[in-house]
Backbone as ProteinMPNN parsed JSONL, in Angstrom:
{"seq_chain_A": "XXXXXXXXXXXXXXXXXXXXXXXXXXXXXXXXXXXXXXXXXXXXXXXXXXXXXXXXXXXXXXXXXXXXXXXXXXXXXXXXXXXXXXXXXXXXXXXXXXXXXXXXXXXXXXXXXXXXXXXXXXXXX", "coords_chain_A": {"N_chain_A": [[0.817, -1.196, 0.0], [1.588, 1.096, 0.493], [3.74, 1.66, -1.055], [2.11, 1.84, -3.377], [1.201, 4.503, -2.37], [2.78, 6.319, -2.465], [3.948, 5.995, -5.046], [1.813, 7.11, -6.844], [1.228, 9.608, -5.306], [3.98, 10.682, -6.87], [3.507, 10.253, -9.442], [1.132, 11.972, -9.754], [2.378, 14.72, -8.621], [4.103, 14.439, -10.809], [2.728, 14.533, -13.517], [1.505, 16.856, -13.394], [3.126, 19.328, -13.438], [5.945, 19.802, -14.996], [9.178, 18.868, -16.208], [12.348, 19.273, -17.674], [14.519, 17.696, -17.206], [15.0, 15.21, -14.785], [16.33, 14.116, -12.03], [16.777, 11.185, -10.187], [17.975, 10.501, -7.393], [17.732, 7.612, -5.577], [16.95, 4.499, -3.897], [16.593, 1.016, -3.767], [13.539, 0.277, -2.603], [11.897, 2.518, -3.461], [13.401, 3.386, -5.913], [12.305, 1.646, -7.35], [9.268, 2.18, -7.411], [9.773, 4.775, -8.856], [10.536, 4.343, -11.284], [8.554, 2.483, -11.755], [6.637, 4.667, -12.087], [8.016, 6.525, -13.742], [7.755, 4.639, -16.285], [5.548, 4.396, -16.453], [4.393, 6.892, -17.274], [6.007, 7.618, -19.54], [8.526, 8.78, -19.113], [11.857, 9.982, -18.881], [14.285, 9.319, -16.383], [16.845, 10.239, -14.811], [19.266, 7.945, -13.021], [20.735, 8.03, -10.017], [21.987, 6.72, -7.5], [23.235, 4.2, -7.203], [24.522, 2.615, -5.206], [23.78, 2.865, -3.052], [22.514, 5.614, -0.791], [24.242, 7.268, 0.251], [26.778, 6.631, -0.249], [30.338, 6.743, -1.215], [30.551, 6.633, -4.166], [27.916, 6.627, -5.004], [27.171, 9.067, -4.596], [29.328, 10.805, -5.964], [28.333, 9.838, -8.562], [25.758, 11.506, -8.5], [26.796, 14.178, -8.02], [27.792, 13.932, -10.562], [25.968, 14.275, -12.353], [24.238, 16.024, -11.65], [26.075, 18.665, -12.368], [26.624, 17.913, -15.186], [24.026, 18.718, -16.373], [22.267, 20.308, -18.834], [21.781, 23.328, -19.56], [21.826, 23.944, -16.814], [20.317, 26.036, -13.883], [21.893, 28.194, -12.597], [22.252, 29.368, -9.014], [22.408, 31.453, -6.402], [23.43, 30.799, -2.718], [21.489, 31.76, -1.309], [19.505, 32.389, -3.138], [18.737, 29.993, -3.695], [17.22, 29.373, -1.191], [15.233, 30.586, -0.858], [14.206, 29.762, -3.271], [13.571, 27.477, -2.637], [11.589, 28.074, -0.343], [9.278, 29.305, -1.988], [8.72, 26.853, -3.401], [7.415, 24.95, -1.129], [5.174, 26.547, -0.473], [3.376, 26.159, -2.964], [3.474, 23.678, -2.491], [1.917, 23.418, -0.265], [-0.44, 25.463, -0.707], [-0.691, 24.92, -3.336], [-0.418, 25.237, -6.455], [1.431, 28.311, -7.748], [1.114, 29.654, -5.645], [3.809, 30.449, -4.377], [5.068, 32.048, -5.712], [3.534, 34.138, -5.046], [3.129, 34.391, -2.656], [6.334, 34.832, -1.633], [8.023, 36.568, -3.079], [10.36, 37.653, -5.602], [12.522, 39.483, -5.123], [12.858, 39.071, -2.536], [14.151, 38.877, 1.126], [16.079, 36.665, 2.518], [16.186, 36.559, 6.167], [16.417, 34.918, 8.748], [18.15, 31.366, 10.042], [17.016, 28.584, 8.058], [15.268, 26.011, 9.79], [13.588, 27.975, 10.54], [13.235, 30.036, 9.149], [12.873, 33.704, 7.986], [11.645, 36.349, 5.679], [12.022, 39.529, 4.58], [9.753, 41.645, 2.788], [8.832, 43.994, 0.847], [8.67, 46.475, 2.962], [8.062, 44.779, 4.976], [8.439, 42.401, 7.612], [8.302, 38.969, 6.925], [7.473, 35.613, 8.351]], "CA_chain_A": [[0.0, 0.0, 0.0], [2.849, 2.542, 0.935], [4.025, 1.863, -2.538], [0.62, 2.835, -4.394], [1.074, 5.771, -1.937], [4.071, 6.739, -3.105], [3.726, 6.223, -6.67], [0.317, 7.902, -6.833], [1.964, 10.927, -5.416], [4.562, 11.312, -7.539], [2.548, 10.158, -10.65], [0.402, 13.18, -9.664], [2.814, 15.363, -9.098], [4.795, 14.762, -12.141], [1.704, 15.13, -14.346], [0.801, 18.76, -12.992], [5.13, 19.878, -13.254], [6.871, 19.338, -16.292], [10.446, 18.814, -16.058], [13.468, 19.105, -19.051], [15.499, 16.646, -16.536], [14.857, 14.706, -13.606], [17.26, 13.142, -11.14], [16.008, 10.428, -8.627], [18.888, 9.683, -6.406], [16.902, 7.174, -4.437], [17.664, 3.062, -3.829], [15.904, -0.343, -3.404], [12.106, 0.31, -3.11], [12.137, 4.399, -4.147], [13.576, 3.574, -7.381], [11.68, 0.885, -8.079], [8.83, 3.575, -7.905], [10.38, 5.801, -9.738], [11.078, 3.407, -12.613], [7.298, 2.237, -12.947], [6.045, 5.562, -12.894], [8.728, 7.002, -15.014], [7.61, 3.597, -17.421], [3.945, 4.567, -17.241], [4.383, 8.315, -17.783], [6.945, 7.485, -20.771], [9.837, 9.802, -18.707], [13.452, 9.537, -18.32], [14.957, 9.591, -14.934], [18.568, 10.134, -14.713], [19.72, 7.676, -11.448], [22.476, 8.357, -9.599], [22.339, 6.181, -6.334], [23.014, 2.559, -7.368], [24.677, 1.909, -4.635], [22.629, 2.873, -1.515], [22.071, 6.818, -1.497], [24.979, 7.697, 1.186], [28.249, 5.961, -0.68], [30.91, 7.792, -2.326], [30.18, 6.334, -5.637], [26.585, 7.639, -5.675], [27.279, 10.752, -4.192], [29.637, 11.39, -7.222], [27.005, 10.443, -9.557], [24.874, 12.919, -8.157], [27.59, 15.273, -8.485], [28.353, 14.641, -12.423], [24.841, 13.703, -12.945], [23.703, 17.315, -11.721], [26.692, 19.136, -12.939], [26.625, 17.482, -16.465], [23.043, 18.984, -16.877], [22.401, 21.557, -20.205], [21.296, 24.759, -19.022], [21.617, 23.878, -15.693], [19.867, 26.781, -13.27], [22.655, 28.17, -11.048], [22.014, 30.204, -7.95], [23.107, 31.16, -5.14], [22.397, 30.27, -1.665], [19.902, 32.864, -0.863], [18.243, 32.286, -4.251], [17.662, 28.682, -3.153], [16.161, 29.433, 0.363], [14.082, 31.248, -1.631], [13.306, 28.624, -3.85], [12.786, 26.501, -1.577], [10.272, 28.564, 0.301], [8.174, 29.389, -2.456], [7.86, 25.392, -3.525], [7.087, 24.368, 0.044], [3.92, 27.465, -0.557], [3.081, 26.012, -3.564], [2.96, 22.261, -2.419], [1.176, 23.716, 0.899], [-1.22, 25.829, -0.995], [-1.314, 25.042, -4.95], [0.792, 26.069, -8.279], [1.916, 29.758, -7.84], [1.235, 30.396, -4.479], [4.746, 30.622, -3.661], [5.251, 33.587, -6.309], [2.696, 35.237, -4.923], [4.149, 35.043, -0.794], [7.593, 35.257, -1.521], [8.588, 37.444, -4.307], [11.516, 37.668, -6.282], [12.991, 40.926, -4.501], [12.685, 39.087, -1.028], [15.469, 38.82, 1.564], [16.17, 36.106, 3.888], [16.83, 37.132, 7.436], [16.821, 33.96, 9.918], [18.672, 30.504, 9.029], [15.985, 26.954, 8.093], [13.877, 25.7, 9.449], [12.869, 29.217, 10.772], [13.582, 31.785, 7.756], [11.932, 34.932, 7.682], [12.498, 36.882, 4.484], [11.586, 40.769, 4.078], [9.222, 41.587, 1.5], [8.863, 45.484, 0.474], [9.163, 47.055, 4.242], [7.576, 44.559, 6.456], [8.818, 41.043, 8.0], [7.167, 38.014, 7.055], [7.628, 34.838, 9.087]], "C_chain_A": [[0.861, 1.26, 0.0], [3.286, 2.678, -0.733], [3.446, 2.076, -3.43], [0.61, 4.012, -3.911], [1.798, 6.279, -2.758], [4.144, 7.2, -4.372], [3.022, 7.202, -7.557], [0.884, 9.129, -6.359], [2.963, 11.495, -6.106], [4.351, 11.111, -8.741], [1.659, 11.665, -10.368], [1.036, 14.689, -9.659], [3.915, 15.76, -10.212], [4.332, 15.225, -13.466], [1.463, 16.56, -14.064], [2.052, 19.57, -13.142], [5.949, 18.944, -14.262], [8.443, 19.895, -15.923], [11.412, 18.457, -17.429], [14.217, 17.842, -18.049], [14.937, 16.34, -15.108], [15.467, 13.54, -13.026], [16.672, 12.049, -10.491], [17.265, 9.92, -8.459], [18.235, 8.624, -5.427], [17.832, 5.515, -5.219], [16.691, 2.674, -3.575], [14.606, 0.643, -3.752], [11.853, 1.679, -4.041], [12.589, 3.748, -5.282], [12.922, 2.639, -7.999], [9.997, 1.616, -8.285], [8.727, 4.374, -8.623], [10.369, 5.192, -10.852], [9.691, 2.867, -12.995], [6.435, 3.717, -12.886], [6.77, 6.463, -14.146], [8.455, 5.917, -16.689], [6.382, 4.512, -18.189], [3.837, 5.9, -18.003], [5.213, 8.706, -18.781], [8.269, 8.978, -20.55], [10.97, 8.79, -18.582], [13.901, 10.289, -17.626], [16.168, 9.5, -15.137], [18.639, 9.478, -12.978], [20.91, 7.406, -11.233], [22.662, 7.429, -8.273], [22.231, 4.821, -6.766], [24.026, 1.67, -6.505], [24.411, 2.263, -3.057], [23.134, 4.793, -1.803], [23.492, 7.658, -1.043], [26.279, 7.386, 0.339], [28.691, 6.983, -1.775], [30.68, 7.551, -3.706], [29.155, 6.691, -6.193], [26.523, 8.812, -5.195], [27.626, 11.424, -5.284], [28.971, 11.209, -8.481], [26.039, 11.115, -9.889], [25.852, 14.071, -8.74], [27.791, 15.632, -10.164], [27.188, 14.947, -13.019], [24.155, 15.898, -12.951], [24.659, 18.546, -12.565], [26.793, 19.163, -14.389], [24.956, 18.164, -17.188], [23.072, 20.357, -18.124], [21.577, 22.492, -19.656], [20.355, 24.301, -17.816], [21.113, 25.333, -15.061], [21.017, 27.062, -12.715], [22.232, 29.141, -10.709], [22.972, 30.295, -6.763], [22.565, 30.752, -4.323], [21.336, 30.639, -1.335], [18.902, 32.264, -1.779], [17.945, 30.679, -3.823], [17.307, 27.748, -2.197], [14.996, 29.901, -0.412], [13.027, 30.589, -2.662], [12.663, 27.358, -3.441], [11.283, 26.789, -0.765], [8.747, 28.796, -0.606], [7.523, 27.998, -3.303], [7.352, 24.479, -2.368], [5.599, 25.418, 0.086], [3.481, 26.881, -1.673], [2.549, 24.403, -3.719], [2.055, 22.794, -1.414], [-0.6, 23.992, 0.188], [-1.862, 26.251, -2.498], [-0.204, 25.939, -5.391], [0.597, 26.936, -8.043], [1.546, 30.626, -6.582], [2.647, 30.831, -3.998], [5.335, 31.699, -4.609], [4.492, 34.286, -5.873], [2.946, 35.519, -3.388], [5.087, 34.916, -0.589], [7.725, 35.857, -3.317], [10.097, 37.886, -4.362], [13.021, 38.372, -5.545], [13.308, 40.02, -2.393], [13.893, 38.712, -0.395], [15.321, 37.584, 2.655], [17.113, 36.429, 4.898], [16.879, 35.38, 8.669], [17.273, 32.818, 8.803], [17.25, 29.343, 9.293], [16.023, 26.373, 9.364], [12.715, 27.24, 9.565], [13.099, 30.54, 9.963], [12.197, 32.264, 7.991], [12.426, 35.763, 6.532], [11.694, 38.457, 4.714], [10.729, 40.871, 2.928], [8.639, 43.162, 1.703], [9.755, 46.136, 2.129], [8.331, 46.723, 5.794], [8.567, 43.303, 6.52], [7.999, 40.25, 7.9], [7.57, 36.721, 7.59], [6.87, 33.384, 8.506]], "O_chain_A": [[0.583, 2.307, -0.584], [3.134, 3.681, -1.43], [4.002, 2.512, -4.438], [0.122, 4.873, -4.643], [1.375, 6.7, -3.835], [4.329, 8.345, -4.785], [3.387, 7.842, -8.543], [1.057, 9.89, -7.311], [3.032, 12.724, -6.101], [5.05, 11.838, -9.446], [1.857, 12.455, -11.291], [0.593, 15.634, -10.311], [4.426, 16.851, -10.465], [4.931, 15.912, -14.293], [1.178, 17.274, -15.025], [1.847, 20.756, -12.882], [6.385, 17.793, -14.231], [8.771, 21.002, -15.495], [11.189, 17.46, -18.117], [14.361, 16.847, -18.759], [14.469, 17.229, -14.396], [15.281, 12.36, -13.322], [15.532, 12.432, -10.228], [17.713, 9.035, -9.188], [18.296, 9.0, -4.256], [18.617, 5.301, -6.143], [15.77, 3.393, -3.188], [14.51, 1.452, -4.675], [11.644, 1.652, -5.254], [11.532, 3.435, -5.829], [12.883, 2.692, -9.228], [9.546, 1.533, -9.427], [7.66, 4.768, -9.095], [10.001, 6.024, -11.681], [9.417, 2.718, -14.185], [5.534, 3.836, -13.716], [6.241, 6.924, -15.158], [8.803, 6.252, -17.821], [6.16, 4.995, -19.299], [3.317, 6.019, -19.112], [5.314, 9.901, -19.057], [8.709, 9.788, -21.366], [11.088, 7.587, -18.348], [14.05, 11.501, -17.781], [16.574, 8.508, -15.741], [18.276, 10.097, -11.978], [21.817, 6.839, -11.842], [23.851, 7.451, -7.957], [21.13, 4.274, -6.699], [24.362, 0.515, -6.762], [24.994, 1.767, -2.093], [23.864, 5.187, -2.712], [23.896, 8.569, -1.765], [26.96, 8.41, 0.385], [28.12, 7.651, -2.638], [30.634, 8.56, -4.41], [29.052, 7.027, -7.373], [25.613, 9.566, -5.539], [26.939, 12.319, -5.778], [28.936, 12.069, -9.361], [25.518, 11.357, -10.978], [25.635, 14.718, -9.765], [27.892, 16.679, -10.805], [27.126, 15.69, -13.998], [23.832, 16.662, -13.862], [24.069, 19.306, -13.334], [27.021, 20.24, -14.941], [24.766, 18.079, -18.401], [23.94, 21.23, -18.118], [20.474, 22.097, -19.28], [19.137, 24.228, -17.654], [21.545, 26.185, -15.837], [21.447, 26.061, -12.143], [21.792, 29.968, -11.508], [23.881, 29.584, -6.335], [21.435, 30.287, -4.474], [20.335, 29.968, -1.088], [17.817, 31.775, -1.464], [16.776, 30.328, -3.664], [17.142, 26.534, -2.078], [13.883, 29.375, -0.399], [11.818, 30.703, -2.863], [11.732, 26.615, -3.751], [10.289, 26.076, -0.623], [7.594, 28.6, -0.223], [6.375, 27.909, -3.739], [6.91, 23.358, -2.622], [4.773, 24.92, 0.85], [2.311, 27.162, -1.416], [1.729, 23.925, -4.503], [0.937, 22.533, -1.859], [-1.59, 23.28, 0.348], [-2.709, 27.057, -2.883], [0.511, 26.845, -4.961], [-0.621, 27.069, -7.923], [1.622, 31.849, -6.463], [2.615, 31.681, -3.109], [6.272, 32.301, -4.085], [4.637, 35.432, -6.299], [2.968, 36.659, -2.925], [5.34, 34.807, 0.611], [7.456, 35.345, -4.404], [10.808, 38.327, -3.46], [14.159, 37.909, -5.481], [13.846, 40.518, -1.404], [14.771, 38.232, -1.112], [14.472, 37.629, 3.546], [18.332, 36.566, 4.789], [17.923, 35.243, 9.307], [17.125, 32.838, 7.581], [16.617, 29.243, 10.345], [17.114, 26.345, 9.933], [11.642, 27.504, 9.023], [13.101, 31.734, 10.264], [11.077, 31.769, 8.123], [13.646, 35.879, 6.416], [10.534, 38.316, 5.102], [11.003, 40.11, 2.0], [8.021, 43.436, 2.732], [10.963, 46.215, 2.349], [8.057, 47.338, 6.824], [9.41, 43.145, 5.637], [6.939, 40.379, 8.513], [8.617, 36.587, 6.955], [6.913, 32.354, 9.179]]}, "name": "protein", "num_of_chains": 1, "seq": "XXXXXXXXXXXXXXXXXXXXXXXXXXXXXXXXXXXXXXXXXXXXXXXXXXXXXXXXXXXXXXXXXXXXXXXXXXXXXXXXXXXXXXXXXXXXXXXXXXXXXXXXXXXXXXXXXXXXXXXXXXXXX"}
């Protein structure tokens, strides 16, 4: 059952979020997951952990695997607290909520789990 959970959630959210590339570093059950919904949904997963998720050998496949990407995104750190915050608003409360309570311009002031970022000339929490 955990594994219809599973699946079913990321079958759902892979349909609603289109992706040019997608990693799954994951092992044992997780990729076997990954591999029948990536079947059913006719995607290709790039996997990088084939030998449990922690070991130096899949660590550095993560590493080339993300590095090796074609118009990879880079940011900095700020920019992805920031991105982070507004896809944790957007799983919370639906597609584009998290452009609409953190904006572009915004600053983070405390460190994770408790960031607060500025937004025009108040504090938001």
């Amino acid at each position: 059952m955990r594994r219809e959970h599973g699946g079913g959630c990321l079958r759902s959210y892979l349909q609603k979020n289109k992706y040019k590339n997608i990693i799954a570093h994951v092992h044992g059950a997780y990729r076997e997951i990954c591999e029948s919904v990536a079947s059913e949904l006719g995607l290709e997963f790039i996997y990088t952990a084939d030998t449990g998720v922690t070991s130096q050998e899949s660590l550095k496949n993560l590493d080339l695997a993300v590095s090796g990407l074609e118009n990879a995104r880079k940011r900095t750190t700020e920019q992805g607290k920031l991105d982070l915050m507004r896809a944790t608003a957007d799983y919370q409360f639906g597609k584009g909520a998290g452009d609409l309570l953190v904006p572009h311009d915004a600053i983070i002031r405390a460190p994770f789990p408790n960031s607060s970022y500025l937004r025009g000339s108040s504090w938001q929490h």
